[in-house]
matplotlib code that plots the C-alpha trace (Angstrom):
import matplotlib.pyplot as plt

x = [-27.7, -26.2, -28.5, -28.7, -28.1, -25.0, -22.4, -19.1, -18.7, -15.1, -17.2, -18.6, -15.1, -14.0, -16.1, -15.8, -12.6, -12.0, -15.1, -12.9, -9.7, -11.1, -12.9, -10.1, -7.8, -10.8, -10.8, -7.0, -7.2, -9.8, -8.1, -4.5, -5.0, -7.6, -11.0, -12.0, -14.8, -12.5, -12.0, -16.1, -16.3, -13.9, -15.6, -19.1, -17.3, -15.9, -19.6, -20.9, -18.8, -19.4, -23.0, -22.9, -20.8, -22.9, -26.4, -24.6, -27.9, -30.7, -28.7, -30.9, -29.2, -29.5, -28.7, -25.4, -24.3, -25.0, -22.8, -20.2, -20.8, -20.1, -17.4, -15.5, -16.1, -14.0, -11.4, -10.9, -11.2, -8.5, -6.6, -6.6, -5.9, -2.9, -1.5, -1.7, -0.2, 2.8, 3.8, 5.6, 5.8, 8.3, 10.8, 12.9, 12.8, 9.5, 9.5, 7.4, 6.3, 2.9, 2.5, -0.8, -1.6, -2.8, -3.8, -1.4, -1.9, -2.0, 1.1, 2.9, 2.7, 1.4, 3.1, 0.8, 1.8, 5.7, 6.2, 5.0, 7.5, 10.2, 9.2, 9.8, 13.0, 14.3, 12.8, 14.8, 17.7, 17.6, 15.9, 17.1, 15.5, 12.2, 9.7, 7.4, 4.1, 3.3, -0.7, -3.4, -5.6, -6.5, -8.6, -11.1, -8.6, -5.2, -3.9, -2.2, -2.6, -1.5, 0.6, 2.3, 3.1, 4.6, 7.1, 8.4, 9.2, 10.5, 13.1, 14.2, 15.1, 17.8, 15.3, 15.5, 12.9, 13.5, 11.9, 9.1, 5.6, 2.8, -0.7, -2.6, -6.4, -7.4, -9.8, -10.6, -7.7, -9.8, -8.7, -5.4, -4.8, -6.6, -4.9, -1.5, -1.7, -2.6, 0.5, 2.8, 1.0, 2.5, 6.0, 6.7, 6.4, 3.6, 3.8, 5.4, 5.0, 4.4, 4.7, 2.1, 3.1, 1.2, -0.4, -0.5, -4.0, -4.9, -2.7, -5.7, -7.7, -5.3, -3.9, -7.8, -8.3, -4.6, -5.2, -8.9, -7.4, -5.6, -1.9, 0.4, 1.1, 3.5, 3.5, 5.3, 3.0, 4.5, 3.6, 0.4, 1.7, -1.0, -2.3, -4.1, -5.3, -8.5, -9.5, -8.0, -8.3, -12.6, -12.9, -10.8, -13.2, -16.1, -14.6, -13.7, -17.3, -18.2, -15.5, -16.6, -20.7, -20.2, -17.0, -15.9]
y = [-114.3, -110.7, -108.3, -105.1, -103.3, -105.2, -105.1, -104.2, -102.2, -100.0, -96.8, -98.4, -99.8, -96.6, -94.7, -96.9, -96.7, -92.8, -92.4, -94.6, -93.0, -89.6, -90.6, -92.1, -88.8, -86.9, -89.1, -88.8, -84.9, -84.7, -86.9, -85.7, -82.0, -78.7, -79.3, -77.2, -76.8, -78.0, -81.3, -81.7, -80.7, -83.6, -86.1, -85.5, -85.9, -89.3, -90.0, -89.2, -91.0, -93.9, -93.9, -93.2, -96.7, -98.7, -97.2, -96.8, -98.1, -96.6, -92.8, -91.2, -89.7, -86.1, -86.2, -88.1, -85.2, -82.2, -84.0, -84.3, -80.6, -79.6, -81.9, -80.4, -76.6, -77.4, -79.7, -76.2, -73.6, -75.6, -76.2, -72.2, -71.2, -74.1, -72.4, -68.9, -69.3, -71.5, -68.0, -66.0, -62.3, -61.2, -58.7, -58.7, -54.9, -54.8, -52.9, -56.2, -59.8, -60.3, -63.9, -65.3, -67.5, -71.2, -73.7, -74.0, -77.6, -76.6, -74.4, -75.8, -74.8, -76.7, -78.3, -75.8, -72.8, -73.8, -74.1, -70.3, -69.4, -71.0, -69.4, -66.3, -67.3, -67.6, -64.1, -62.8, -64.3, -62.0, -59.2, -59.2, -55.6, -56.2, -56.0, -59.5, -59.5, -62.8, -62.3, -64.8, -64.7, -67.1, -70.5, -72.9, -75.3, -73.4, -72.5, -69.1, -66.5, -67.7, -64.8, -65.1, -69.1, -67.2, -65.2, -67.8, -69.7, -67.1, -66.2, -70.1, -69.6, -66.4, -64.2, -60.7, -59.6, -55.9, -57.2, -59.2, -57.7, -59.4, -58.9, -61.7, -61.1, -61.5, -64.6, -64.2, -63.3, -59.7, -59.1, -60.3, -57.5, -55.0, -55.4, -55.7, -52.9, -51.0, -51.8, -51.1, -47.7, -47.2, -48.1, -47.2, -44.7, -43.9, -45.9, -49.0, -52.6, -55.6, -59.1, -61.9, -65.7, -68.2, -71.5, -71.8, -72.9, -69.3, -66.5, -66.0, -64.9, -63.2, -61.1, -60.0, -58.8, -57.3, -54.7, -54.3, -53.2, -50.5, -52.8, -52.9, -56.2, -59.6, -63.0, -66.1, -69.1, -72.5, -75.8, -77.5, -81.3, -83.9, -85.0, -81.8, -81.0, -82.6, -80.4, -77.2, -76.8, -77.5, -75.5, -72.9, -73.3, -72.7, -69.1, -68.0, -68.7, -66.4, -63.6, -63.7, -64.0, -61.4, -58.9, -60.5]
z = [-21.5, -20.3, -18.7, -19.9, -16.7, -16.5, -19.8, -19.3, -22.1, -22.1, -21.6, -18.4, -16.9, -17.8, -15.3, -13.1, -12.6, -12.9, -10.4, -8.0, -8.5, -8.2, -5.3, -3.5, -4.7, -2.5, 0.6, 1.0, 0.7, 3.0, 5.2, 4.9, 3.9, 5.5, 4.2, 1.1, -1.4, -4.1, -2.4, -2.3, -5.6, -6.4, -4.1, -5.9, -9.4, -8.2, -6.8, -9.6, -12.1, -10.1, -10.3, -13.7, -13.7, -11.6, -13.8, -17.1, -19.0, -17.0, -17.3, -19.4, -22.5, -22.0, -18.4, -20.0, -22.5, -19.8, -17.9, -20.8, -21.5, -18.1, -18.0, -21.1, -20.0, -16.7, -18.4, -21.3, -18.6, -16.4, -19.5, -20.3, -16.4, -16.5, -19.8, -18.6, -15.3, -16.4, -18.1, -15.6, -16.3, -13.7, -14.9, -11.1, -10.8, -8.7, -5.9, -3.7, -3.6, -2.8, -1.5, -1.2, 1.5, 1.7, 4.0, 7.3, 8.9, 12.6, 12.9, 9.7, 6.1, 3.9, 0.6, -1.0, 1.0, 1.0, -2.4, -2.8, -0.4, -1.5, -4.8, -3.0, -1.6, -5.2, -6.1, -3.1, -4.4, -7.4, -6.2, -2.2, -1.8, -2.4, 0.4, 0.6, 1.6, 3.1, 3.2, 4.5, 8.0, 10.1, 8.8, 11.1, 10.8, 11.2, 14.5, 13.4, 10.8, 7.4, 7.5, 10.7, 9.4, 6.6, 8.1, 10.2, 7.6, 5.2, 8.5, 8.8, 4.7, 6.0, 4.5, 6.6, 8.7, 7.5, 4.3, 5.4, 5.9, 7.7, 6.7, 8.4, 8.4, 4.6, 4.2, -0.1, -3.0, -2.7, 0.7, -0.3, -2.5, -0.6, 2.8, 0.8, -1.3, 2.0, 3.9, 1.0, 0.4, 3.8, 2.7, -1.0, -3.0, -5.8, -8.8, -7.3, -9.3, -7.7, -8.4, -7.2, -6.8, -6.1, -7.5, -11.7, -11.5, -9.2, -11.4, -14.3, -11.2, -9.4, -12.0, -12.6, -8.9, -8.9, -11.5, -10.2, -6.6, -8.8, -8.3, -11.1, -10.8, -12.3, -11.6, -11.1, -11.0, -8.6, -10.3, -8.4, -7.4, -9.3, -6.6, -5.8, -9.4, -9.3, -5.9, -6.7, -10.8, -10.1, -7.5, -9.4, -12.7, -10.4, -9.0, -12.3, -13.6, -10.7, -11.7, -15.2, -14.1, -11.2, -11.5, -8.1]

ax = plt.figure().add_subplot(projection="3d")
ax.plot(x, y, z, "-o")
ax.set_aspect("equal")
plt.show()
């Protein structure tokens, strides 16, 4: 006769076997990729699947739906932030790029960080007198400014150095904007349009702090790889909860 405690219902296998996945999908990133809050947010959902797995009959029932609840509000917000940053709004007239940094792994960009660039590249192509803005400081983990990892890459692409613009002390997407928008202030004329690139998952965000700085800004989103949705799209959920709770 089957214990209670220990029926494999579909429901049961089921978390089981996401918990695992998403907890292996964690303890790769951590151990292959900089350390973020995203990729501890993913760890305590595998955790937590898992548990809810291995306990699936002594979970009490509300503890159950708030979890479900919570669970649907990040799966609609990611769904909204995927939807609105797979719809780029570039014109290619703007006057600059505005980059925004991600992790560097030592000296080396990461995945992450070249496929903006090479998003950039492509703008370049079709816009080749736009100044870029490669913008991101200096991480616990990273050996040189995000910025300064930036340029060298952009340069290794044949992109000029008379086009390029360093800014390589922002550590949030506010200081992004604000230390950007500072050096072009320097450089262009009033009334200048800019266009933003980054990560789909990041743009909603973005786009919200752009126009807050005051910068009259587009976008071109890069396509996350799956591996890193889990990490970044939670952790993304969670600072949009905070923009829309906060103003910041």
């Amino acid at each position: 006769m089957q214990r209670a405690g220990t029926s494999w219902t579909p429901w049961r296998v089921l978390l089981l076997v996401l918990g695992a996945l998403v907890g292996a999908n964690a303890a790769w990133l951590a151990a292959t990729a900089n350390f973020t809050i995203g990729t501890a947010m993913a760890a305590g959902l595998g955790v937590g699947l898992l548990g809810w797995g291995v306990w699936y009959r002594r979970v009490p029932r509300a503890l159950a739906a708030t979890f479900l609840v919570v669970l649907a509000a990040f799966s609609c917000l990611s769904g909204f932030l995927a939807a609105f940053g797979n719809q780029p709004t570039a014109t290619y007239d703007e006057s600059a790029v505005i980059v925004l940094g991600a992790a560097v792994h030592g000296s080396e960009p990461s995945k992450t960080l070249t496929g903006r660039l090479d998003a950039a590249v492509a703008y370049h192509a079709r816009n080749p007198a736009a100044l870029i803005v490669v913008s991101g400081g200096q991480g616990w983990q990273e050996d040189l400014p995000e910025g300064v990892a930036m340029q060298r890459y952009l340069l290794a692409q044949g992109v000029p150095d008379s086009v390029i613009v360093v800014e390589d002390r922002a550590t949030s997407t506010e200081e992004n904007f604000a230390f950007s928008q500072a050096l072009l202030d320097q450089r262009l004329a009033p009334g200048y349009r800019v266009v933003v690139i980054s990560d789909e998952f990041h743009l909603y965000r973005a786009s919200r702090l752009a126009a807050a700085a005051g910068l009259n800004a587009t976008w071109i989103g890069r396509a996350t790889p799956w591996y890193f949705w889990t990490a970044n799209y939670l952790r993304e959920d969670l600072m949009v909860a905070k923009l829309w709770i906060t103003g910041s």
